[in-house]
Backbone bond lengths (Angstrom), bond angles and torsions (degrees), N, CA, C in turn:
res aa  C-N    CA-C-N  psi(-1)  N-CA   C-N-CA  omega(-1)  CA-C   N-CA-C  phi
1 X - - - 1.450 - - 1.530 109.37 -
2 X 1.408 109.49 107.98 1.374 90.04 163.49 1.765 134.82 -80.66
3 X 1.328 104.26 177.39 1.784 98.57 170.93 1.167 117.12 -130.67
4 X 1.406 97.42 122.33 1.099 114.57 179.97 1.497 123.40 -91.42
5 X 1.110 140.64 135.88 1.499 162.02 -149.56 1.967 102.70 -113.82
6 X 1.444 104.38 133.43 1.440 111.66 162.54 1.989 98.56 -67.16
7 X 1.207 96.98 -172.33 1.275 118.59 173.30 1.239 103.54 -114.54
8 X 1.119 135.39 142.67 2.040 136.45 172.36 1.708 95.63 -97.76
9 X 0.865 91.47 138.41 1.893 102.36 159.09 1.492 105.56 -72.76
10 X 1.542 115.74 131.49 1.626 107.31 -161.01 2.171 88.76 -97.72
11 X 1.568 109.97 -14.49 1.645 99.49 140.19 1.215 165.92 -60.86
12 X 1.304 106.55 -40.32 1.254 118.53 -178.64 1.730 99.29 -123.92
13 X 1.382 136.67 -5.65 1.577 132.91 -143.94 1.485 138.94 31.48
14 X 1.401 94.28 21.26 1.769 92.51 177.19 1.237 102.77 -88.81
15 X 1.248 117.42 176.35 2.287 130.16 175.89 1.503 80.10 -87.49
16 X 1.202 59.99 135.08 1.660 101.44 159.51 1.724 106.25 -110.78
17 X 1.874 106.50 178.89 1.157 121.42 -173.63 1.528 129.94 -61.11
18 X 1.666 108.05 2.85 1.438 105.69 -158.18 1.374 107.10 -135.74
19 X 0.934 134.43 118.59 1.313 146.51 170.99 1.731 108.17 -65.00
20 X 1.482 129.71 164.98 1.366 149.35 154.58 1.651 119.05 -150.81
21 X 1.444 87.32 149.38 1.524 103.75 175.42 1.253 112.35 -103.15
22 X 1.210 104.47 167.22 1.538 111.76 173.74 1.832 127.30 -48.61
23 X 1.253 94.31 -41.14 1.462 105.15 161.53 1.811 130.90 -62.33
24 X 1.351 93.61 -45.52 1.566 100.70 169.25 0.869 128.06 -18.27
25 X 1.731 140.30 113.54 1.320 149.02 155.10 1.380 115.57 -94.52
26 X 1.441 123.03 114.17 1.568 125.91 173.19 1.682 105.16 -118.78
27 X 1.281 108.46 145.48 1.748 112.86 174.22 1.398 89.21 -150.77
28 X 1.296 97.67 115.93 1.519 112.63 149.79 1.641 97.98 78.81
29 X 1.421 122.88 19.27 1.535 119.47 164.83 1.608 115.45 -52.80
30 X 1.363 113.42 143.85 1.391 126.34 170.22 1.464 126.93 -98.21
31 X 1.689 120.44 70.66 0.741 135.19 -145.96 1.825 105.79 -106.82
32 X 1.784 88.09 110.15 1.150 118.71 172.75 1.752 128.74 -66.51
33 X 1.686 132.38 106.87 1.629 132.46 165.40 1.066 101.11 -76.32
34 X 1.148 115.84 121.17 1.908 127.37 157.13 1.529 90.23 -67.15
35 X 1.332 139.06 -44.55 1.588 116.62 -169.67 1.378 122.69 -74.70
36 X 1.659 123.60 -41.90 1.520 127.13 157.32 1.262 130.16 -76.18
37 X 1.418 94.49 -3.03 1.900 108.05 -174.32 1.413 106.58 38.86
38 X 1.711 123.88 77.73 1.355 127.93 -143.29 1.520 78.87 -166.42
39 X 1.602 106.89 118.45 2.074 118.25 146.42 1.164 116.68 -93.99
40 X 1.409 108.20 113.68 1.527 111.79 157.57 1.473 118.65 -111.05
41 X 1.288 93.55 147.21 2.277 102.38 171.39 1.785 87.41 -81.23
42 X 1.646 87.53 127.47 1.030 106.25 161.11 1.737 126.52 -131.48
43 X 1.323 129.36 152.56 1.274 110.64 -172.85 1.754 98.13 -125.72
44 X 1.546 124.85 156.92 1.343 138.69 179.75 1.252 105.37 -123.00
45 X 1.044 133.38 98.72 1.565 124.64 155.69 1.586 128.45 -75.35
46 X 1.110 115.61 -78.84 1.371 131.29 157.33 1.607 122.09 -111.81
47 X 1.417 109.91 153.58 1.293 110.64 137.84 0.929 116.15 -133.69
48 X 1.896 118.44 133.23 1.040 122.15 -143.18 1.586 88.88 -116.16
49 X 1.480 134.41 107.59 1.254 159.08 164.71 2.137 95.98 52.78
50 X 1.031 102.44 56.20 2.147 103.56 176.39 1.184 83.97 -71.19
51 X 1.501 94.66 154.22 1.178 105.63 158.48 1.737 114.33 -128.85
């Protein structure tokens, strides 16, 4: 099973709409808060075993 992780708004820190796995690679995503109604570029490299 993997685990999968919300995304935090790196504005306000609430989840947002998108989940990631450990595998996940993002560069330069346009990552939308429904609570600050706020786009940020965000990038994912790893996650290296979060829990």
């Amino acid at each position: 099973m993997c685990k999968e992780k919300w995304v935090l708004c790196p504005v306000c820190g609430n989840k947002t709409r998108i989940k990631v796995r450990p595998d996940t690679m993002l560069e330069n995503f346009p990552l939308f808060c429904p609570k600050c109604r706020q786009e940020t570029l965000i990038s994912v490299k790893e996650r290296n075993g979060e829990e």
